[in-house]
N, C-alpha and C positions, 0 to 999 in steps of 0.2 A: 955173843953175849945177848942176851933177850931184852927188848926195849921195855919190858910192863914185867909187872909182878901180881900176881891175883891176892887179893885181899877177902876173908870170908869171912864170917861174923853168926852167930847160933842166934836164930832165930826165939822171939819170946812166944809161946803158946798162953796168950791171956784169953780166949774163951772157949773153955774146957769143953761147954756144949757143941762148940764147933771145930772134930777134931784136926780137920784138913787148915785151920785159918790158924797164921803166926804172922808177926809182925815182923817184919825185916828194923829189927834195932841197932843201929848205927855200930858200928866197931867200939866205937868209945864209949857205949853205956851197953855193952853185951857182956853175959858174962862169960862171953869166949870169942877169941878171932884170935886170926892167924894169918899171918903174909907169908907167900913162899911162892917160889922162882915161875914153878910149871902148874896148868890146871890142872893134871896128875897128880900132882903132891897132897892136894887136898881131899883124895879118897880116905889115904890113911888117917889123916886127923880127924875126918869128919866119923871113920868108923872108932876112933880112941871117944870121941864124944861120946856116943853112941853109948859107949860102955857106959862110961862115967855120970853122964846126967840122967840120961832115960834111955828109953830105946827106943821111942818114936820120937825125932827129934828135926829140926826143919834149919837150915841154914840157907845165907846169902851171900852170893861172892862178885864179884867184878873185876875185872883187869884194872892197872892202875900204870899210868903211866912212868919210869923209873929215873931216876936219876943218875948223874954219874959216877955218886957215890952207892948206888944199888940199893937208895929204898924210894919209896913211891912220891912223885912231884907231889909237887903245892897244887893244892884241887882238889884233888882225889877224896876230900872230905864234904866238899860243897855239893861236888855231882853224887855220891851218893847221898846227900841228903835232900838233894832237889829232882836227881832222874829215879833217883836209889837203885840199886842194883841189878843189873841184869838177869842172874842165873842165881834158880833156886832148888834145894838139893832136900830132897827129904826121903826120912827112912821107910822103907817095905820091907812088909813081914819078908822073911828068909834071909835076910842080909842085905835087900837089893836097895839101890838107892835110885830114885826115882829124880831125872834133871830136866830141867825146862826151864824154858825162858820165862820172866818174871815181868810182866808189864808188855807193850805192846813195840816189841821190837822186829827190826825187818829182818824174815827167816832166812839163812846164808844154806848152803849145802848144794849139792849136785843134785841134778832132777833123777826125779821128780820132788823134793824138798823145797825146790825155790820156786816154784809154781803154786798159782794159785788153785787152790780147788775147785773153782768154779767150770773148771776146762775139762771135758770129756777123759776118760782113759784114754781114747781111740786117737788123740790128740798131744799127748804125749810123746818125748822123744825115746824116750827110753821103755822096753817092756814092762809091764806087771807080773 
């Protein structure tokens, strides 16, 4: 059984001149989110958005710690509204969805990912 359940939330696009900037709007004043088990789960919703509101559209999601009644602890509304959300998902032309981390969080992954860039290729453990 999975300890966290991911929580996302449709980002609000309030300046139009600026098409890349959306505001990460809280779950509770979004006019969309959604909780569910796996961060898998949330390609299909995000591409049902996609249909439904626009088609360039920007969301925000975060893990949430779970209970043992299977919805998310007590907190999980404070830290998103004081770290606010880690990962942000927005839509590219052809279908693709475009994910990145949201804020300045420490990058995880197998190297060369968790290395900084500042260090040579030749420096590296793994090939190019």
């Amino acid at each position: 059984m999975p300890s966290h359940v991911w929580i996302m939330a449709l980002g609000d696009k309030t300046k139009p001149d600026v098409p890349a900037y959306a505001e990460d709007t809280h779950p509770r004043q979004a006019r969309a989110c959604v909780e569910v088990d796996d961060f898998a789960d949330l390609f299909p919703i995000f591409d049902a958005w996609r249909e439904y509101f626009a088609e360039e559209i920007t969301a925000y999601a975060m893990p949430a710690s779970m209970t043992a009644q299977g919805r998310p602890a007590a907190g999980w509304e404070e830290q998103w509204t004081e770290n606010g959300p880690p990962i942000r998902l927005d839509s590219m032309p052809g279908g693709f969805i475009q994910i990145r981390p949201d804020g300045n969080f420490p990058v995880r992954g197998r190297p060369p990912f968790d290395l900084t860039l500042a260090r040579p290729a030749t420096e590296l453990e793994t090939p190019c």
